[in-house]
N, C-alpha and C positions, 0 to 999 in steps of 0.2 A: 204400409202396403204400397209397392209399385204398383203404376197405372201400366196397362199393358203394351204400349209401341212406344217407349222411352227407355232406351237403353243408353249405358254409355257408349259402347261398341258403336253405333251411328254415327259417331262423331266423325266428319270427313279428316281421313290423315292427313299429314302435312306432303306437297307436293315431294319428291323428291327429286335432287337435283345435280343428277350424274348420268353419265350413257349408257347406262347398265338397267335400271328401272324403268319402268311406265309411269307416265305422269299422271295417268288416268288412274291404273290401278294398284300401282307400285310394286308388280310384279318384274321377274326376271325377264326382257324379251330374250333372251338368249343370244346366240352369235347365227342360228339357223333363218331368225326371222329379217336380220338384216343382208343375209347372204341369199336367202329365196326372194328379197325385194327388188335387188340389183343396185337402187340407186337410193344414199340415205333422205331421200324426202318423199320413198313408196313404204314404210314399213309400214306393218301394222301388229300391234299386240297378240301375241296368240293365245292371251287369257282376256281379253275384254273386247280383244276385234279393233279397237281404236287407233287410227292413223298416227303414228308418230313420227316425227322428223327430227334430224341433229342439227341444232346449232354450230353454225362455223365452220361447215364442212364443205362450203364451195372450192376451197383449194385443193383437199382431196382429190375431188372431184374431178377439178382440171387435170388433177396429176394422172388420175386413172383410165382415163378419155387417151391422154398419150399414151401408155402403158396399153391398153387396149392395142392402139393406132402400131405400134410394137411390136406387141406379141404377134396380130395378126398378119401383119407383113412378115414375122420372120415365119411366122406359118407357113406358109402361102409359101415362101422361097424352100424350105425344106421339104414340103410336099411333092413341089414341084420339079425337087431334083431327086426324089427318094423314089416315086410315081413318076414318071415323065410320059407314060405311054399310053396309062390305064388312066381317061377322065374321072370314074366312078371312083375308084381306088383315092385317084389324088385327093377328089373332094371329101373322100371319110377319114385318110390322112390328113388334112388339113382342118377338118373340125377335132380329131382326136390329139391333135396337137395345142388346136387352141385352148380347148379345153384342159389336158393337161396343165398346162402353164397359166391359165384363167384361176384354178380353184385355189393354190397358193394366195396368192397377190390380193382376191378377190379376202377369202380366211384374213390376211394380213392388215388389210385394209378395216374390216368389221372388230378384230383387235383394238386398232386403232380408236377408230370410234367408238367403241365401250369405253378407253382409258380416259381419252382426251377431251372427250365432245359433249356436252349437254343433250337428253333429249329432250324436247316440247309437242304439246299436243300440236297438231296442223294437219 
């Protein structure tokens, strides 16, 4: 006869240990939850709520801050000569541009880090 709160099932699974998984609950975080974070050291699991970060990814990181520093300059220069008259205009040209070219790079980048990166709890 089993006693009643002794299962096998309790048994803590084994961390996993890829950019794809929760180390918490070993679920999928998906590519949405590192893409609504912005930076890989704010994710959080959207099946246990738990803070996750990537291993290794300060260089990204760097890379992406220029790529930013980039894109919004060339924003900014294309708004400015597409609008040149209209303030209102230029500045919804200028975020619809950054944006544009943000959600790429930003997709490309959350790629990334699922193939290549460790996540850890933190």
């Amino acid at each position: 006869m089993a006693s009643r709160g002794a299962s096998d099932d309790s048994a803590p699974e084994p961390e996993p240990r890829d950019g794809r998984h929760c180390p918490a609950c070993a679920g999928d975080i998906g590519v949405w939850a590192i893409f609504r974070a912005g930076l890989p050291n704010m994710i959080r699991c959207p099946h246990c709520g738990e803070r996750v970060r990537y291993e290794g990814a300060g260089g990204l990181l760097v890379v992406l801050f220029v790529l930013l520093a980039a894109v919004a300059y060339i924003a900014y220069k294309l708004s400015a000569s597409v609008f040149s008259r209209s303030p209102l205009l230029r500045i919804l040209a200028f975020a619809a541009f950054l944006f544009a070219a943000w959600v790429p790079i930003e997709l490309a980048a959350a790629h990334r880090l699922r193939r290549r990166c460790r996540l850890r709890i933190g």
